[in-house]
C-alpha positions in Angstrom: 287.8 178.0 110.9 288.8 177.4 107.0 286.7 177.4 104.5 284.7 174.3 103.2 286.6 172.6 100.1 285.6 171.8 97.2 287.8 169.0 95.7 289.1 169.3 92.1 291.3 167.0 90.3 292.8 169.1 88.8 291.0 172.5 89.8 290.1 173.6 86.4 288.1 177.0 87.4 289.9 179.9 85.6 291.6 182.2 87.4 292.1 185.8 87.9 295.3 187.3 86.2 297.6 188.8 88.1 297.9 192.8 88.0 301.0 193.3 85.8 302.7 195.7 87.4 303.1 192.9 90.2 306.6 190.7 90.6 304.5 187.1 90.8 306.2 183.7 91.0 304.6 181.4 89.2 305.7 177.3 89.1 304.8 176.5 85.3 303.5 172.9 87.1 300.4 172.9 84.8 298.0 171.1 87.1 299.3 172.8 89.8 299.1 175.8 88.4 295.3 175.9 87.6 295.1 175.6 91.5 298.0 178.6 92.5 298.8 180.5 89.7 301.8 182.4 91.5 302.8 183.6 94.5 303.1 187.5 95.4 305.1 190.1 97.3 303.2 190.0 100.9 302.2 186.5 100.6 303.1 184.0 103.8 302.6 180.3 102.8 302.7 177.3 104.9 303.6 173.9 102.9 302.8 170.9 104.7 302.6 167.2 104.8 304.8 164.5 103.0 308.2 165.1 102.1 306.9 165.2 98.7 307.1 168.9 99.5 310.2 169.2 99.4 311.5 169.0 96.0 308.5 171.8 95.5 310.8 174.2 97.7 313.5 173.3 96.0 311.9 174.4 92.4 310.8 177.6 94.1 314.9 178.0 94.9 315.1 177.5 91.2 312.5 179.5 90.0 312.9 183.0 91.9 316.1 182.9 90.1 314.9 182.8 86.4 313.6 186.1 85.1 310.9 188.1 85.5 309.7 188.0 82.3 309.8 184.1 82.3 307.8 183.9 85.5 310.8 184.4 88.1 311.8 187.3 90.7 315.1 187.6 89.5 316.1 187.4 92.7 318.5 185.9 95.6 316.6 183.2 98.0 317.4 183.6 101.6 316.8 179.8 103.0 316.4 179.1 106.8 317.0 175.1 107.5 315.2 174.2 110.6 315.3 170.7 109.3 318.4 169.7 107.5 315.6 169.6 104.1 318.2 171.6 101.7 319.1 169.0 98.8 322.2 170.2 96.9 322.0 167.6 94.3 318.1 168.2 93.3 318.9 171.8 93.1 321.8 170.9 90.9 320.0 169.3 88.8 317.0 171.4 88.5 318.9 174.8 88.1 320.3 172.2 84.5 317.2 171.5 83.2 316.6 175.1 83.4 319.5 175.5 81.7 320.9 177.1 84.7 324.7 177.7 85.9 324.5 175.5 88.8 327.2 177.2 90.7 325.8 180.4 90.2 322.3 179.2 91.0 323.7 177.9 94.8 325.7 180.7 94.9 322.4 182.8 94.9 321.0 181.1 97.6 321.9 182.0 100.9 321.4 179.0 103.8 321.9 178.9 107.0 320.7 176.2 109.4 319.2 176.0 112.7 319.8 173.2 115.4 318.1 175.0 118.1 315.0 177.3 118.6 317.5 179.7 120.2 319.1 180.1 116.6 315.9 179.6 114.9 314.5 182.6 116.8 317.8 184.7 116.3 317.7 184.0 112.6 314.6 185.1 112.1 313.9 187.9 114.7 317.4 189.0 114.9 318.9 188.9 111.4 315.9 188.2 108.9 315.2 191.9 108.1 319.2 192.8 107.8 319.5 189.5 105.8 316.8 190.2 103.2 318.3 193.8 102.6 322.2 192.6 102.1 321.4 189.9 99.9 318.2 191.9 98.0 315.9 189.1 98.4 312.4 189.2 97.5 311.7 185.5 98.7 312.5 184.0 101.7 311.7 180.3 102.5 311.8 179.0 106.5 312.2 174.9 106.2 310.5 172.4 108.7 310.1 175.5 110.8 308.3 174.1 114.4 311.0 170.8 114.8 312.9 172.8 116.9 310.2 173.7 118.8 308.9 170.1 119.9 312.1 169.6 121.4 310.7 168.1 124.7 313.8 170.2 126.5 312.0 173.1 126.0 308.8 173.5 128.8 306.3 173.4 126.4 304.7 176.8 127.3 307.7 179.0 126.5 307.8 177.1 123.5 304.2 177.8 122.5 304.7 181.6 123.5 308.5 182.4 121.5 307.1 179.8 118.4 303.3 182.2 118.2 305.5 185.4 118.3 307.8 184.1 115.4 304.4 183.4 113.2 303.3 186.7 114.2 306.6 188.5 113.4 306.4 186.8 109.9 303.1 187.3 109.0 304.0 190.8 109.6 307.0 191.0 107.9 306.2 189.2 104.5 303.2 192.4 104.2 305.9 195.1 105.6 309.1 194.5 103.1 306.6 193.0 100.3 308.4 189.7 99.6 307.0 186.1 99.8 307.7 184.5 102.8 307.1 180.4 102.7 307.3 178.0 105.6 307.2 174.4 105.7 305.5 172.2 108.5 306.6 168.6 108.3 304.9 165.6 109.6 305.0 164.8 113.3 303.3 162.5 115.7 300.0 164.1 116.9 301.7 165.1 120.6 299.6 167.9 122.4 302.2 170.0 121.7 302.2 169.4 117.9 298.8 170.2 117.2 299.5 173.5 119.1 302.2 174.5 116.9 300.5 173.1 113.7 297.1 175.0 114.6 299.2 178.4 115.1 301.1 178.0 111.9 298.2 177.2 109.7 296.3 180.4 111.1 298.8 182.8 110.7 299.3 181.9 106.9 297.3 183.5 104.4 298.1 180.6 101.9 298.2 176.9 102.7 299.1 173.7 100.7 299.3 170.2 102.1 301.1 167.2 100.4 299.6 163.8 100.4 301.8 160.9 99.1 300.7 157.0 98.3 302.3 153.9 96.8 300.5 155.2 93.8 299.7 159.2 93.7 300.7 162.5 95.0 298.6 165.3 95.6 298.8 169.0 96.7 296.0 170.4 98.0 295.3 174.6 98.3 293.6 174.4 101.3 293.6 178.1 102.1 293.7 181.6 100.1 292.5 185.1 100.6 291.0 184.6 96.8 291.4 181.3 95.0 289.0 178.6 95.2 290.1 176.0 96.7 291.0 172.2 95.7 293.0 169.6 95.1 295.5 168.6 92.2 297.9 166.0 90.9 301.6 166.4 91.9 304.6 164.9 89.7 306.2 161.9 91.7 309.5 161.5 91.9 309.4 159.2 88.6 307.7 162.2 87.3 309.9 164.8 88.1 308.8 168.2 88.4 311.5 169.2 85.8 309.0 167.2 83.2 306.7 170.7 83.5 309.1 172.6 82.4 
């Protein structure tokens, strides 16, 4: 059971710096970041809600890349596609208002796609740990992770039982090789099976942010972490683009 909320907008409680001997990603969103400073090596987040989160991945693909110094990993990004959610022409134009090679900035992220659970699974259980070592990745993000999983082809209870050992392989594996690890949970009809997956994703995460979108505003909301209070924030639209923060 989560924690009550209390709702901020923006959170404007000060936060506790990070250790600096730590590799920390931060997002240089200010309203954002006044709710999530960073993330950290060991970290497993689950995004979900609107689609308005994914242009948020996409900045994360764009900021592991920039140096540490400047709030980055220096670092390759390892991207699972469970979802077909990879936009190459927002990463283009991100990685140029960072003043970013382009090329080289896609070139350091490494995507694959899965169409099936059976490759989801083998991606991530299989060749995850070999992945993370040939490319030297300290982030890896996992896109629209459970749609394969409500594939109605699969009996539901096998896919309940491989899906909660893929959480639980995760959750282990972002503490054991000490890179973030970020999964994103997309919006679905509330079938029984569903909520299943939902409820074991948002458990196993130590971090969780929803995205709510209207006609009008977009929010992101930190509703779970081991140490930050949480709240709820404004979140640039797509007429204000998150390349405005930069």
């Amino acid at each position: 059971m989560m924690t009550q909320k209390l709702l901020i907008k923006p959170t404007i409680l000060p936060q506790q710096q990070a250790p600096q001997q730590l590799a920390q990603l931060t997002l240089n969103i200010p309203t954002v970041d006044q709710l999530l400073p960073y993330f950290k090596p060991g970290d497993f987040a689950v995004l979900h809600g609107s689609h308005s989160l994914i242009p948020f991945t996409t900045r994360i693909c764009i900021r592991a890349q920039i140096p540490k110094q400047l709030g980055g990993l220096s670092s390759n990004i390892i991207f699972i596609d469970g979802g077909d959610t990879f936009r190459l022409h927002k990463t283009t134009h991100i990685a140029q208002q960072h003043k970013l090679n382009p090329h080289k900035v896609l070139e350091n992220i490494h995507v694959s796609r899965a169409y099936t659970a059976y490759q989801l699974t083998s991606q991530i259980m299989e060749k995850l740990e070999e992945n993370i070592k040939k490319h030297n990745t300290k982030i890896v993000i996992i896109a629209d992770i459970a749609k394969t999983f409500l594939d109605e082809n699969i009996p539901e209870e096998e896919a309940q039982k491989v899906y909660s050992q893929i959480l639980n392989y995760l959750a282990s594996f972002a503490k054991k090789h000490q890179i973030i690890l970020i999964t994103t949970y997309m919006q679905y009809n509330n079938t029984k099976r569903n909520i299943k997956l939902k409820e074991i994703t948002l458990t196993k995460a130590n971090i969780v942010l929803s995205f709510t979108k209207t006609l009008y505003t977009s929010e992101i909301e930190l509703e779970k972490h081991p140490t930050y209070m949480l709240g709820i924030a404004d979140y640039p639209t797509e007429n204000n683009t998150l390349t405005d923060f930069m």
